[in-house]
N, C-alpha and C positions, 0 to 999 in steps of 0.2 A: 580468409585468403584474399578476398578484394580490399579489405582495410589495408593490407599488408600492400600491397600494389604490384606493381612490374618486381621487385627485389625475390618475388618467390618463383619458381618455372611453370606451376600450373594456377597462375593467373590469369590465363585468357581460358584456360580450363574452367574457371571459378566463373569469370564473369559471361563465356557462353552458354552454360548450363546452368545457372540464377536465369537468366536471360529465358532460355527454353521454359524453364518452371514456372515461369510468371506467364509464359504467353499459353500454358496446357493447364495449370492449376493455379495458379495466381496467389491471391492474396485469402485469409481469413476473415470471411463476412458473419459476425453473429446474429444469431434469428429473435424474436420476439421470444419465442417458445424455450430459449435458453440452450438450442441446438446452435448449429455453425454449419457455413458450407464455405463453396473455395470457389472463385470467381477470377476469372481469365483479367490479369493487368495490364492490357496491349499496352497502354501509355510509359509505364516501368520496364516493359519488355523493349521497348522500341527504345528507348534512352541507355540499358545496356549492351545492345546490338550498338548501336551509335558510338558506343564508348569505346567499344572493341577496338571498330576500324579507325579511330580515330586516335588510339594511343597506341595500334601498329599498325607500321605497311603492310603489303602485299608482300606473303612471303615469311613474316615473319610470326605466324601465325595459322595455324592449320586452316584455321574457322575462318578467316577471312571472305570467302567467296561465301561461304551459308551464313556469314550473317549479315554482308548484304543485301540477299536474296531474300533475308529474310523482314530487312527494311523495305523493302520495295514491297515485299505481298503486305507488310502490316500497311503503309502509308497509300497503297497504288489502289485507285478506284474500280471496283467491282461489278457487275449487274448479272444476274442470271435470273432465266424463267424457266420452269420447266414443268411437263403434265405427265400424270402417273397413268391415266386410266385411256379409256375406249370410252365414251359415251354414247349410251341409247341416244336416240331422238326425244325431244325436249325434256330431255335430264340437266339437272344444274351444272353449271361446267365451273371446273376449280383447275385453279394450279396454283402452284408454287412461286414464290420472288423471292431471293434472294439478292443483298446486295453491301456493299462496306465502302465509306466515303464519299457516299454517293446521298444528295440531298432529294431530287429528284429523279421520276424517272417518266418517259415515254412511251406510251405501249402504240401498237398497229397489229393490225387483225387483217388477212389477207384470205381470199377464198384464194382455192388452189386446187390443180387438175396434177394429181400425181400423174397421172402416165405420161405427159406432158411436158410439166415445170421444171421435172426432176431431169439435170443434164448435168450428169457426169462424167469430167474426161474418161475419153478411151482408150486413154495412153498410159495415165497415172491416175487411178482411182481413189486414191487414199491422199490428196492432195489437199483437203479439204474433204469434210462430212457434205452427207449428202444435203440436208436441209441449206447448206449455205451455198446448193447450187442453183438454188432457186433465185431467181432474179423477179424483184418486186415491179420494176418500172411500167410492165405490161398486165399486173395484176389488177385487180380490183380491190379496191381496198373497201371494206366491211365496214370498220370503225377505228378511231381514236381516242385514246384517255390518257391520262396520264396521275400518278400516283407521287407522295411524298412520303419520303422516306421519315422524315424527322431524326435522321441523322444527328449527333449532337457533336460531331469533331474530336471523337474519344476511339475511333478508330474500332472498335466493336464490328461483327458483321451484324445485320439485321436481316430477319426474314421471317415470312407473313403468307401463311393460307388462304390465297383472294378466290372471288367470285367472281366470273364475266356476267355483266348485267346485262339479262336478255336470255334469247333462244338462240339457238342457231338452228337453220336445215340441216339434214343429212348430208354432208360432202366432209370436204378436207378443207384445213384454215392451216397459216402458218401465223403464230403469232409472237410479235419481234420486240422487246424490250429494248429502249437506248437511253443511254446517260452520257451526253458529251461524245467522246470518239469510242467508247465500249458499247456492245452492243449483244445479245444472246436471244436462242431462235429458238422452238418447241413447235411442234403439230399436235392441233387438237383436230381429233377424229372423232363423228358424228353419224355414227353405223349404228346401223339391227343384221350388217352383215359379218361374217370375219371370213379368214382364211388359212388354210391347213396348206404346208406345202413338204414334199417328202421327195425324197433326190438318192436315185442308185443307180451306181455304174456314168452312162452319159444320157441319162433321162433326168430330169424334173417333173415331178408333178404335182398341180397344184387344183385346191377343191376347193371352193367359194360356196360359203352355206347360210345360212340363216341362224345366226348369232345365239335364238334361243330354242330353235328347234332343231339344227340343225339339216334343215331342207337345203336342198342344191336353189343354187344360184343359177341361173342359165343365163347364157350372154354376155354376162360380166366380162368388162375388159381387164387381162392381167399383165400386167408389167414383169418381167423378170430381168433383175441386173445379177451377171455372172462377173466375178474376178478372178485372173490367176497368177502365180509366178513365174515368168519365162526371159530368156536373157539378161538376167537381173533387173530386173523391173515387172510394176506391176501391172495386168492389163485388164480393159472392162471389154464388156458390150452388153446390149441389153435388146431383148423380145420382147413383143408384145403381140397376145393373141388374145380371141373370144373364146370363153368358156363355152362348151357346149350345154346343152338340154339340162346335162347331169351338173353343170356347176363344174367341170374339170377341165381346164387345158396343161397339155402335153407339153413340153419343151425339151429339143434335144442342146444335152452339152457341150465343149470343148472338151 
């Protein structure tokens, strides 16, 4: 059907969906062992997206806008970090990098006071995630490193189970990956504490314990951010109180 060209009606049918198969299952790679497997060909994927919009306009073709969209995610530079766990104190700390088109990348490590750092509008709370409310200019900054990707210009993404070299203390870090003007944010958390929080009616309530036994926490300061739906839009505010003796503070709702 692509040999045939424009003269058939589902040739952009052909060359969108060649196009998708290349970039989900790609090409036939044979093994040593006499087996085969099937490997993703962004570079053939990205040349028949290309061919699309280039031998129609807009309009004259359904696909137009998704294979665009879908030249810019294969070609458009990448970075994300992200952490899966809770770590004990002086536990090995890992996360995750991901990244595509990106040769280098920039890490920063920030200590960070959640009850604090975290300032979420009150007006539109969803405008933005919370970690990117945090503003670094007044922080302390822990450490810098920075990682190569060894990218090869084959548009591939890449990504890598790293280690932060070192300890850290018990508290909150934010740590901010950047490549050029993209940039992605993660908290690593450094507790032998955790917290249970349970909400009925216009109560909150929240238990601060001892991670492996769980014994109450006493004192512990607890942050609570509430949102809701009201005149079409959405609103926040947020409490903070001490946990008493037991490890529990009370918060009432909206």
């Amino acid at each position: 059907a692509i040999q045939i060209g424009k003269k058939t009606d589902w040739y952009d049918d052909a060359l969108y969906n060649y196009a998708e198969w290349m970039l989900s299952n790609g090409r036939v790679v044979p093994l040593k062992d006499g087996n085969w497997s099937q490997e993703p060909d962004y570079k053939k994927a990205l040349e028949l997206f290309r061919r699309l919009t280039r031998e129609f306009k807009k309009g004259e073709t359904r696909y137009y806008d998704q294979a665009e969209q879908q030249i810019k995610d294969i070609t458009g530079p990448v970075v994300g970090v992200s952490v899966a766990n809770v770590f004990l104190p002086d536990s090995e700390i890992q996360y995750q990098l991901n990244w595509r088109n990106v040769k280098h990348i920039e890490f920063s490590l920030y200590a960070v006071d959640l009850n604090h750092n975290v300032q979420m509008s009150q007006t539109d709370s969803r405008q933005s995630d919370w970690l990117h409310s945090i503003k670094t200019d007044s922080l302390e900054k822990i450490k810098t490193w920075s990682h190569d990707t060894g990218d090869k210009g084959d548009y591939k993404p890449g990504s890598e189970n790293a280690r932060y070299d070192g300890k850290l203390k018990p508290g909150a870090y934010l740590i901010e990956a950047r490549s050029g003007g993209n940039e992605s944010r993660d908290l690593i958390l450094v507790s032998d504490a955790t917290l249970v929080l349970k909400t009925s009616g216009k109560q909150a309530l929240a238990y601060v314990c001892n991670a492996l036994d769980s014994s109450p926490v006493g004192s512990a300061k607890v942050s609570l951010w509430e949102e809701w739906w009201e005149d079409n839009q959405w609103h926040a505010r947020s409490q903070i109180k001490d946990a008493d003796t037991n490890g529990i503070a009370v918060f009432a709702l909206v």
